[in-house]
NUTI-617101 format. One record per residue (C-alpha): chain; x, y, z; residue in three letters; residue number from 0. Coordinates in steps of 0.1 Angstrom, whole numbers, plus 5000, padded with zeros to 4 digits. Each point is the difference from the previous one (the first is absolute). Example, Ala and Ser with C-alpha at 12.3 -4.5 7.8 and 13.67 -1.06 7.14 Angstrom:
<recs>
pagu;X;Y;Z;bafi;vodo
A;5123;4955;5078;ALA;0
A;5014;5034;4993;SER;1
</recs>
This chain:
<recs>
pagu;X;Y;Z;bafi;vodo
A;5165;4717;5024;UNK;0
A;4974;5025;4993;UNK;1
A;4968;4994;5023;UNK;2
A;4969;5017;4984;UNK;3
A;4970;5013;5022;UNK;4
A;4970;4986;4984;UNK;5
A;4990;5029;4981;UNK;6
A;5032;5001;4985;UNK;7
A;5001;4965;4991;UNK;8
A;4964;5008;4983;UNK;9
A;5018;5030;4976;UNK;10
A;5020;4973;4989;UNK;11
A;4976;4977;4989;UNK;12
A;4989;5023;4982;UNK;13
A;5026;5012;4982;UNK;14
A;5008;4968;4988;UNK;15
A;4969;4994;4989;UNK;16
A;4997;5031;4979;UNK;17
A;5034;4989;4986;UNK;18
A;4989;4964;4995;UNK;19
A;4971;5013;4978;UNK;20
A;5027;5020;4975;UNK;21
A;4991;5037;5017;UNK;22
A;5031;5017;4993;UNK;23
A;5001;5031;5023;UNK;24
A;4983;4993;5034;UNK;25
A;4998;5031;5026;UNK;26
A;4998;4991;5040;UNK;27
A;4989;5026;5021;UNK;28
A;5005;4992;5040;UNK;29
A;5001;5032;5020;UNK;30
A;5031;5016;5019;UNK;31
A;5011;4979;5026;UNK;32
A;4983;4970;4979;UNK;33
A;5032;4982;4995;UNK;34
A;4999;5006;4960;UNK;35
A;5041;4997;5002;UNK;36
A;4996;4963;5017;UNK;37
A;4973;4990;4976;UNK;38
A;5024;5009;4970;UNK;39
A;5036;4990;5020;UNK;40
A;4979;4962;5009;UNK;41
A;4990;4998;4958;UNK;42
A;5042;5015;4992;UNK;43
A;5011;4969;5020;UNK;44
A;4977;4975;4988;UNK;45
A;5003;5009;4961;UNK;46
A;5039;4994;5002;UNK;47
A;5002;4971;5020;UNK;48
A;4981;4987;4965;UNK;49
A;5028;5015;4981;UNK;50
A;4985;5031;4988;UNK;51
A;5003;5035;4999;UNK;52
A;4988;5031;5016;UNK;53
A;5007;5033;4992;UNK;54
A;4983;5023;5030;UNK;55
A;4995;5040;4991;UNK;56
A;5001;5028;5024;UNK;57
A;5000;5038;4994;UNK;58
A;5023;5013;5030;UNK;59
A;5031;4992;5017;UNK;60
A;4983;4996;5033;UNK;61
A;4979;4974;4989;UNK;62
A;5028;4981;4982;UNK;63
A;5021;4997;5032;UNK;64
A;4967;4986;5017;UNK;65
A;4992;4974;4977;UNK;66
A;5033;4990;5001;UNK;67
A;4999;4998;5036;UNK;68
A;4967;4979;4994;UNK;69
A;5019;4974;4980;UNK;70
A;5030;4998;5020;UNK;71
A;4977;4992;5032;UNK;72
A;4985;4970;4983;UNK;73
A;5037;4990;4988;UNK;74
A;4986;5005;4960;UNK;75
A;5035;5012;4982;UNK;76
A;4995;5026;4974;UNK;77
A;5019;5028;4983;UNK;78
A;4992;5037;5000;UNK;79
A;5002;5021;4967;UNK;80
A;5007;5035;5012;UNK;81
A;5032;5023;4996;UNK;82
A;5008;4998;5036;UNK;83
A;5004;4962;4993;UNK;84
A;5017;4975;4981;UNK;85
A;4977;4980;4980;UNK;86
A;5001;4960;5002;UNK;87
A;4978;4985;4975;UNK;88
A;5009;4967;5011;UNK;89
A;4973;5003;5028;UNK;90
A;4964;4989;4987;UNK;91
A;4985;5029;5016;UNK;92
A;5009;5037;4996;UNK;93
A;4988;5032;5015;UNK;94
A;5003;5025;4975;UNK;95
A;4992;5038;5003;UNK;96
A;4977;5013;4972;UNK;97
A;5025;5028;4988;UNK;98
A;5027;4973;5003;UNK;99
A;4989;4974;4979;UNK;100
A;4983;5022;4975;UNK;101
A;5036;5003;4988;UNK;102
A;5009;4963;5002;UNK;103
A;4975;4982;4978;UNK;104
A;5021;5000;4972;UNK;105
A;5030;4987;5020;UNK;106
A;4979;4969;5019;UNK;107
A;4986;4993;4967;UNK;108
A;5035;4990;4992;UNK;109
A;5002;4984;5032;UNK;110
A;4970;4973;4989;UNK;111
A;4984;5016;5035;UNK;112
A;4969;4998;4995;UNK;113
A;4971;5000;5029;UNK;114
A;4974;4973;5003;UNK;115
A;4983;5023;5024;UNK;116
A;5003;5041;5003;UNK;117
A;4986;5012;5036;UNK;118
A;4992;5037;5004;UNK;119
A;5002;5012;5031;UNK;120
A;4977;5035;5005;UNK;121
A;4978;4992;4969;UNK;122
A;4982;5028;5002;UNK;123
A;5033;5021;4987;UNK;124
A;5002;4974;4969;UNK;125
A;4983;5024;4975;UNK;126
A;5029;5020;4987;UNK;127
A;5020;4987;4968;UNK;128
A;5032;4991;5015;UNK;129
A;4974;4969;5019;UNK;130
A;4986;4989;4969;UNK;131
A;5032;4997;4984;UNK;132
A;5013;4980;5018;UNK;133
A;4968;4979;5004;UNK;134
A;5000;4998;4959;UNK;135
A;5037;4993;4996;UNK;136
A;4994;4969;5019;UNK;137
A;4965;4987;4982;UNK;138
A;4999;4965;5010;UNK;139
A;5006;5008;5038;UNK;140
A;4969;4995;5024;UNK;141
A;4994;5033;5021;UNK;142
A;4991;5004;5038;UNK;143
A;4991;5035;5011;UNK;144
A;4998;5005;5037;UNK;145
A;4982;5030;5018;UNK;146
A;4981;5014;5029;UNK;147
A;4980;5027;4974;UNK;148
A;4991;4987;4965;UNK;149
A;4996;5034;4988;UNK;150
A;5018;5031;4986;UNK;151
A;5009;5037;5010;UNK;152
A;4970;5009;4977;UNK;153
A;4977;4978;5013;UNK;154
A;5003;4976;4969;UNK;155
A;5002;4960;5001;UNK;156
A;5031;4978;4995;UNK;157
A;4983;4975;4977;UNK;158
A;5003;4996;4962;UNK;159
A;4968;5020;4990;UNK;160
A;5011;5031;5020;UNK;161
A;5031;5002;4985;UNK;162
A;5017;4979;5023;UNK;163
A;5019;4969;4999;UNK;164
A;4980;4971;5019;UNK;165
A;4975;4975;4990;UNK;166
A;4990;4986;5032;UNK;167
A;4993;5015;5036;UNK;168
A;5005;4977;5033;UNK;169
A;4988;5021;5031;UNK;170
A;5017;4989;5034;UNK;171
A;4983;5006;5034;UNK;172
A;4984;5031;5008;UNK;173
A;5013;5022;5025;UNK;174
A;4975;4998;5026;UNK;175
A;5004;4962;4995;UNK;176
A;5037;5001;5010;UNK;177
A;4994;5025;5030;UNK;178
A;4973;4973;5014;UNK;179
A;5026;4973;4996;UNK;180
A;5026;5020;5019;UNK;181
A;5026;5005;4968;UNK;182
A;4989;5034;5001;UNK;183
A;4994;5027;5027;UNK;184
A;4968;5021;5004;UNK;185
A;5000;5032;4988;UNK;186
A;4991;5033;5025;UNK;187
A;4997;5026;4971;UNK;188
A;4992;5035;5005;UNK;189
A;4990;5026;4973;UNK;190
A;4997;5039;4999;UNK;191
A;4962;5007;5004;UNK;192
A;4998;5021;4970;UNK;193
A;5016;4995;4966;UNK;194
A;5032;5019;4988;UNK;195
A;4995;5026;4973;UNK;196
A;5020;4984;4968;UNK;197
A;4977;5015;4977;UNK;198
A;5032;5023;4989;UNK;199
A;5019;4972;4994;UNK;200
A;5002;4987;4965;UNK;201
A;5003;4959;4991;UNK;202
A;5032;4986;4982;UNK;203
A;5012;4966;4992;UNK;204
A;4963;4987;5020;UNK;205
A;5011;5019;5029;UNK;206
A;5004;5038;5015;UNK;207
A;5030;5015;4990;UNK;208
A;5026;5001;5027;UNK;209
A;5011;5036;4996;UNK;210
A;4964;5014;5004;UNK;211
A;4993;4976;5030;UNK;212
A;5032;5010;5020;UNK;213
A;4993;5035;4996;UNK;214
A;4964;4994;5017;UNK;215
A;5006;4974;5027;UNK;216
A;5041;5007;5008;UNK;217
A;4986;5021;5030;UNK;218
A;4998;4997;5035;UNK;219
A;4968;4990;4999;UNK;220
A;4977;4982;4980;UNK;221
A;4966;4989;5016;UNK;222
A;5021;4990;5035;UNK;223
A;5034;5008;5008;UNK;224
A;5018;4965;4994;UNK;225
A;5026;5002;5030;UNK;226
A;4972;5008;5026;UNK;227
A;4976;4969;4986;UNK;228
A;5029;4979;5002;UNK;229
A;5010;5013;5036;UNK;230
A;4966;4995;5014;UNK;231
A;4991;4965;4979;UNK;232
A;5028;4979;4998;UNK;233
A;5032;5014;5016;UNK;234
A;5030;4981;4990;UNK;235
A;4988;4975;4981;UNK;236
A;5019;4999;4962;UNK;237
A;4987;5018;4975;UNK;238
A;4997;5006;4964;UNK;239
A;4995;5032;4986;UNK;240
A;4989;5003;4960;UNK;241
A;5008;5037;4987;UNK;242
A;4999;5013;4964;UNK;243
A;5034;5010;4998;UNK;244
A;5030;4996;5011;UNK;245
A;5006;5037;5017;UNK;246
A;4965;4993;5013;UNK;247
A;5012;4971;5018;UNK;248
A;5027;5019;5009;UNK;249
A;4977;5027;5019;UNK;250
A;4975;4973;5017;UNK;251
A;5034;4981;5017;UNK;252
A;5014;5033;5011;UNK;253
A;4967;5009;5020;UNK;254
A;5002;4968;5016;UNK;255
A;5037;5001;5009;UNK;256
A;4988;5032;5014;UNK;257
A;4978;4989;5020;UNK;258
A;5022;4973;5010;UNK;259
A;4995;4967;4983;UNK;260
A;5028;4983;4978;UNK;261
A;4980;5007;4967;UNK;262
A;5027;4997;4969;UNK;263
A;4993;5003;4962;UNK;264
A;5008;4980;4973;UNK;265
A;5001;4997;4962;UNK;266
A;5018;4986;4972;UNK;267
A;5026;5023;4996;UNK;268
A;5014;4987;5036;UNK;269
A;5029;4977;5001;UNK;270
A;4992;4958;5007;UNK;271
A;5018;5008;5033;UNK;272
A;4983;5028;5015;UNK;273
A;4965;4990;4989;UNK;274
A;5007;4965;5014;UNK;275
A;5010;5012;5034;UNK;276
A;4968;5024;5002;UNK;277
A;4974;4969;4989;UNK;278
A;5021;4973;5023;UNK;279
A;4994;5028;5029;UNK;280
A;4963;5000;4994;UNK;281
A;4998;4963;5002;UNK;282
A;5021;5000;5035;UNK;283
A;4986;5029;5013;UNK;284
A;5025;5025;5000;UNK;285
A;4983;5020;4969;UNK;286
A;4967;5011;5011;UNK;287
A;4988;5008;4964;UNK;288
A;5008;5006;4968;UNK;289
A;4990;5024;4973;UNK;290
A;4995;4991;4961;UNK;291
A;4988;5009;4968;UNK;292
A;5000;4966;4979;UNK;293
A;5025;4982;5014;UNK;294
A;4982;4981;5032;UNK;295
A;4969;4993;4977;UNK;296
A;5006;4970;4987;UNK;297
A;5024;4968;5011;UNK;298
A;5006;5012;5038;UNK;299
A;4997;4970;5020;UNK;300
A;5009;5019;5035;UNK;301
A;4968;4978;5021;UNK;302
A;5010;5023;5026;UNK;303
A;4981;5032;4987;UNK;304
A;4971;5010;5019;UNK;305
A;4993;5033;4985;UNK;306
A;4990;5010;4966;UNK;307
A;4996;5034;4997;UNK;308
A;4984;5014;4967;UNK;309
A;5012;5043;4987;UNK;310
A;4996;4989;4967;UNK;311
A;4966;4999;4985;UNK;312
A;4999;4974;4970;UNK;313
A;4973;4994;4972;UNK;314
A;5013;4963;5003;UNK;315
A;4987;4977;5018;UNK;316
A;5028;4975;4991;UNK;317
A;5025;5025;5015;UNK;318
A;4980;5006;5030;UNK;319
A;4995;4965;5007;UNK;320
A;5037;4993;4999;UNK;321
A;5008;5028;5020;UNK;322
A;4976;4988;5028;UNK;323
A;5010;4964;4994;UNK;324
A;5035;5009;5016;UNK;325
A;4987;5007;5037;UNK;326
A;4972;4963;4997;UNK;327
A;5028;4972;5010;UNK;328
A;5004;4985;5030;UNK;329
A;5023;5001;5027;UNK;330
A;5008;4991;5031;UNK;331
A;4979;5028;5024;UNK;332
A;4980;5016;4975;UNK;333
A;4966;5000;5004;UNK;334
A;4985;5024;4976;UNK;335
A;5018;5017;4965;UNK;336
A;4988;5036;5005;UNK;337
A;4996;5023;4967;UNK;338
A;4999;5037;5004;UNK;339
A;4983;5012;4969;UNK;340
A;5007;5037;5000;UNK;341
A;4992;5007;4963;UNK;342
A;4967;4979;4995;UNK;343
A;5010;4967;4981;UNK;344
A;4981;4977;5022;UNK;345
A;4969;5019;4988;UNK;346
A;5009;5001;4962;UNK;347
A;5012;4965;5002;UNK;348
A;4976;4982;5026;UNK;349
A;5016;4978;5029;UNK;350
A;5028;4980;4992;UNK;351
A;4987;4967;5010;UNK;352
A;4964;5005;4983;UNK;353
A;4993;4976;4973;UNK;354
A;5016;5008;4967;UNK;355
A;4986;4998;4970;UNK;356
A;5034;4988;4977;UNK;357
A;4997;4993;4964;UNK;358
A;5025;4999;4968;UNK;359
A;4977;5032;4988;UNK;360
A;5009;5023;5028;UNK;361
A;4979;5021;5024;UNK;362
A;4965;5003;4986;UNK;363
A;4985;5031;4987;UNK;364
A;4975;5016;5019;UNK;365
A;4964;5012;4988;UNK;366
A;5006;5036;5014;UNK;367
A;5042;5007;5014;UNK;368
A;4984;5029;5021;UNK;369
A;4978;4973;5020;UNK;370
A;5031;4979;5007;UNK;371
A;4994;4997;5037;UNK;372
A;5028;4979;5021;UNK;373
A;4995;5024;5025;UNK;374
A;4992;4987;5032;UNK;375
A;4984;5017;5030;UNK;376
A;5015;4997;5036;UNK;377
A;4985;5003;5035;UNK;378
A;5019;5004;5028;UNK;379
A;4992;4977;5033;UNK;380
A;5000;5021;5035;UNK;381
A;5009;4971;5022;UNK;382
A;5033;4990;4978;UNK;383
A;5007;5032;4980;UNK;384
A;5007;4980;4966;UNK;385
A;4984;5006;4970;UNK;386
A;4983;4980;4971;UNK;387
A;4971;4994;4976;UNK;388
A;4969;5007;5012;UNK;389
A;4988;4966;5019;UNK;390
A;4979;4995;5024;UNK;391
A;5025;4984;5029;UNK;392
A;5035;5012;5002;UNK;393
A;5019;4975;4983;UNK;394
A;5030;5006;5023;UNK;395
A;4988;5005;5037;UNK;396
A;4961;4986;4991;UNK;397
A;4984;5029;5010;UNK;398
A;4967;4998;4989;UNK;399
A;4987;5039;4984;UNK;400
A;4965;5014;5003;UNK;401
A;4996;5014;4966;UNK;402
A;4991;5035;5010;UNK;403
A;5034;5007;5012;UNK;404
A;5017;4982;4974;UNK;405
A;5015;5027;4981;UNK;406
A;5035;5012;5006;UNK;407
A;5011;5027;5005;UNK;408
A;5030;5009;4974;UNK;409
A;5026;5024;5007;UNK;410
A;5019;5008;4967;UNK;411
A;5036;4994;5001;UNK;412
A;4994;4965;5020;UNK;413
A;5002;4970;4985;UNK;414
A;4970;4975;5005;UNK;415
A;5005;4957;4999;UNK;416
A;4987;4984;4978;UNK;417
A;4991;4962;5002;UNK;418
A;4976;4975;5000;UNK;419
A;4972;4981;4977;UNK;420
A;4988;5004;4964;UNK;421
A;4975;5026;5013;UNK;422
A;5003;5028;4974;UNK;423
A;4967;4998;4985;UNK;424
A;4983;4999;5036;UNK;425
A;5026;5029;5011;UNK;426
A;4984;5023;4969;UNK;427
A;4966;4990;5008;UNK;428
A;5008;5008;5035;UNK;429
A;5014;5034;4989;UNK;430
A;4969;5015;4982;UNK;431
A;4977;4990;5034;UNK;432
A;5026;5019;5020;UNK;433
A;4995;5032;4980;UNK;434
A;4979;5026;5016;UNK;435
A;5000;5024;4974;UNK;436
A;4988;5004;4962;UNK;437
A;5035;5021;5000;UNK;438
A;5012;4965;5013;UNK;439
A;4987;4979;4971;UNK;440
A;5012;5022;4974;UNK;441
A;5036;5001;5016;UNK;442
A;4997;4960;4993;UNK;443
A;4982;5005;4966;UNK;444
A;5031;5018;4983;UNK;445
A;5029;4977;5021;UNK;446
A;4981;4971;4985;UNK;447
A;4998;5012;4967;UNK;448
A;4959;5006;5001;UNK;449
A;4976;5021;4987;UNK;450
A;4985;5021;5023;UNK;451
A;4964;4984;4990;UNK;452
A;5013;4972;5022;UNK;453
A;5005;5022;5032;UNK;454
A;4964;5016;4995;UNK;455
A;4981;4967;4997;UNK;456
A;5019;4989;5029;UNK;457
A;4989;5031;5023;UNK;458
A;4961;4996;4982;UNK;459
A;4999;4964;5008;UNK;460
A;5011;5001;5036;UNK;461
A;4974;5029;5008;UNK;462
A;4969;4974;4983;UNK;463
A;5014;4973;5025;UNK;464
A;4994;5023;5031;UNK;465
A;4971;5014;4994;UNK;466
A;4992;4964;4995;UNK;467
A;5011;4988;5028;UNK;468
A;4993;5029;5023;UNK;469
A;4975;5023;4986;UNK;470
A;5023;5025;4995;UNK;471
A;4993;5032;4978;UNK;472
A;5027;5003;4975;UNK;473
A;5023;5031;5003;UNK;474
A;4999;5019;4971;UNK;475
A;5015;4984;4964;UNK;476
A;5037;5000;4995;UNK;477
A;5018;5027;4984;UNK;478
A;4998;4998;4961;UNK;479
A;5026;4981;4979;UNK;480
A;5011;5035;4990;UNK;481
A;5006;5010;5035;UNK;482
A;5018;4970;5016;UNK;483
A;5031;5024;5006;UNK;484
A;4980;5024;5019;UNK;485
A;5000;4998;5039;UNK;486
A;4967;4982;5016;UNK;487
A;4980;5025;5022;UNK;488
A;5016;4995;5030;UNK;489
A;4965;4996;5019;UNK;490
A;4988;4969;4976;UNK;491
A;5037;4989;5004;UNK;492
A;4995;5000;5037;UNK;493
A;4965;4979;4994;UNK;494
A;5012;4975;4980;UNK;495
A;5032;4990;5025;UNK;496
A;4968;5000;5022;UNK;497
A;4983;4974;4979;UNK;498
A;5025;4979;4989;UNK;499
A;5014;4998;5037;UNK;500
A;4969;4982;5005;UNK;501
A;4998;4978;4967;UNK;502
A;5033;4988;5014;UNK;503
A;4985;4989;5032;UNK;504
A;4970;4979;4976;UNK;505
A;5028;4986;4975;UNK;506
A;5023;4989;5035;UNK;507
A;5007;4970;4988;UNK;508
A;5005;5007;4961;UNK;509
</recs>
């Protein structure tokens, strides 16, 4: 018997309910470590104990031998329609691979096996031709996609309008939501503090090509060295590193063997055995980490993961969320999930439990993509040494800050946490009143995408409020638009810091 948590039991309802109103082509999205697989394996059972059929879809191997695991824990018989197996259509429910069945249609046609319902398992890869098919070979079938990002490589939806194949979208809890109710570990992220320079690297398929990305981040070091943030953050505990290729991965586990840890890496091209024994050592602890390209992504259920570790910068947020999604479930001892972001993706991204805004249409457009600002800002506390958005109290030891001395001081090369609140439009606000420069506000003019108007009625306005407020006399008017890339006199330079030090003082508690 299958017991469902209450949110789990509340995806269900609604499935059926989309279903009961004739919706064909329903798509669930509950986050990694979410339970999707228990949600679909508890609707497999029920549907053929009523006699009916269920064909379920996956794209890999991996996750073929892990549904089947699914069923055969909850005692639901099935066949599996792969080469490496014979097939029994005799079972109500199969577990087909999609390069599998793609050549069978014809062949359970004859059969008479037809599916009352088809579940997809990793929607978000249902786009391709070989999915839809199979999805229009079988017409009459109801369809259940299940996934923990409802959107693309390209940024594009999964529903009918976008191309996609879905009429309906069902959204699970959120990830915060499952942290707070313990089914989900809290995240200790920490991000390089400036971005990596990818403007060399070109876009293909939604995403940077792999061969150009290797070339620039298959060194040493990146923003931090990986083994030595490892070493000095979390020591021992199992991790899981994302590369862009395989001889990349290859690279990253030889430096940690060298610096020995039991680091090994792994891709498709490994035999069952040999990749088996390497994954079964990082769940018992006699693998410290493992290396990968693509093939940890997705379908890893390994709870005892504590370590994400990000080399491979990403345009998608789907693939970032996955990859981070590996190191959030509980175990027994593990406190935090920690995510070394060496290559920016928390900033491009945002954190992986904020909000998200999931629709059949995809990721939004914005107004201005220069202005896209996920970035967040970080302070570091003196009393604990950890690092987070800029907040008034340390949200990890309570230190409470006096603003003055809020500002950390950032050493390239070391990566900065990142946690915390939904603070980001406070944390830019706070960002422009830290500046002390007109050089300062022009630096966040261009990495927001502004004109340089913006930082000059900035500078203009902030001199009007202290002459206001303390009679000042005005230093002499900014540079002109013209001559923004000029260097400031270093004497009116030196009176401004003088000024503003003291503005800071008036605006304390801003």
């Amino acid at each position: 018997m299958i017991n469902l948590r209450h949110y789990q039991d509340k995806c269900v309802t609604g499935i059926r309910e989309c279903f009961r109103l004739l919706i064909r082509a329903v798509l669930l999205v509950v986050p990694t470590g979410g339970g999707k697989t228990v949600i679909f394996t508890f609707i497999a059972q029920k549907m053929s104990v009523r006699n009916k059929r269920v064909l379920i879809l996956v794209h890999r191997i991996e996750l073929l031998r892990q549904t089947s695991s699914a069923l055969s824990k909850f005692d639901v018989e099935h066949g599996l329609i792969n080469p490496l197996y014979t097939p029994n259509f005799n079972h109500l429910v199969q577990v087909a691979s999609v390069q599998t069945i793609i050549r069978r249609l014809d062949y359970m046609s004859a059969m008479n096996w037809m599916p009352d319902l088809i579940i997809v398992d990793e929607a978000h890869h249902a786009t391709a031709g070989s999915w839809r098919k199979i999805l229009n070979h079988f017409p009459d079938s109801k369809v259940l996609g299940v996934t923990a990002t409802p959107i693309r490589a390209d940024g594009q939806g999964l529903g009918v309008e976008a191309g996609g194949m879905f009429n309906d979208l069902i959204i699970g809890p959120s990830v915060q939501q499952l942290i707070g109710e313990g089914f989900l570990v809290k995240p200790r992220i920490f991000g390089p503090p400036e971005h990596l320079d990818l403007s060399s690297v070109h876009t293909q398929m939604g995403d940077y090509k792999k061969d150009e990305l290797s070339r620039l981040v298959d060194k040493p070091k990146i923003t931090g060295d990986a083994v030595s943030h490892y070493r000095e953050l979390c020591s021992g505990t199992p991790a899981v590193v994302f590369c862009v290729s395989v001889a990349h991965a290859e690279h990253v586990a030889q430096q940690f063997r060298n610096a020995g840890y039991k680091f090994y890496a792994v891709d498709g091209t490994m035999d069952d055995e040999t990749r088996n024994k390497i994954l079964s050592g990082l769940a018992n602890g006699s693998v410290d980490g493992v290396c990968s390209c693509d093939l940890i992504s997705e379908g890893t259920d390994i709870p005892a993961i504590g370590c994400a570790i990000l080399l491979r910068p990403t345009k998608s947020k789907g693939l970032y969320m996955q990859q981070v999604g590996r190191a959030l479930r509980p175990c027994e001892g593990k406190e935090y999930a920690f995510i070394l972001d060496h290559v920016g993706n928390t900033q491009e991204h945002g954190l992986p439990y904020q909000d998200q805004d999931w629709s059949l249409d995809g990721e939004k457009k914005k107004r201005n993509h220069k202005a896209k600002e996920t970035a967040i800002r970080v302070q570091q506390c003196l009393s604990c040494f950890s690092v987070h958005e800029p907040a008034p109290v340390c949200p990890m030891c309570g230190h409470v800050y006096e603003i003055k001395d809020a500002t950390p001081k950032q050493v390239d090369g070391t990566l900065k946490e990142i946690t915390s609140v939904d603070i980001v439009k406070k944390a830019k606000k706070i960002e422009v009143a830290k500046t002390q420069s007109l050089e300062d506000l022009l630096k966040i003019a261009e990495n927001r995408g502004y004109k340089p108007e913006w930082a000059n009625h900035i500078y203009m306005s902030r001199i009007k409020k202290l002459e206001k407020l303390q009679g000042m006399i005005a230093p002499p008017p900014p540079p002109s638009i013209d001559l923004f890339t000029e260097k400031i006199d270093d004497d009116l330079d030196t009176d401004f810091n003088e000024i503003i030090s003291d503005f800071n003082e008036i605006i304390e508690d801003f």
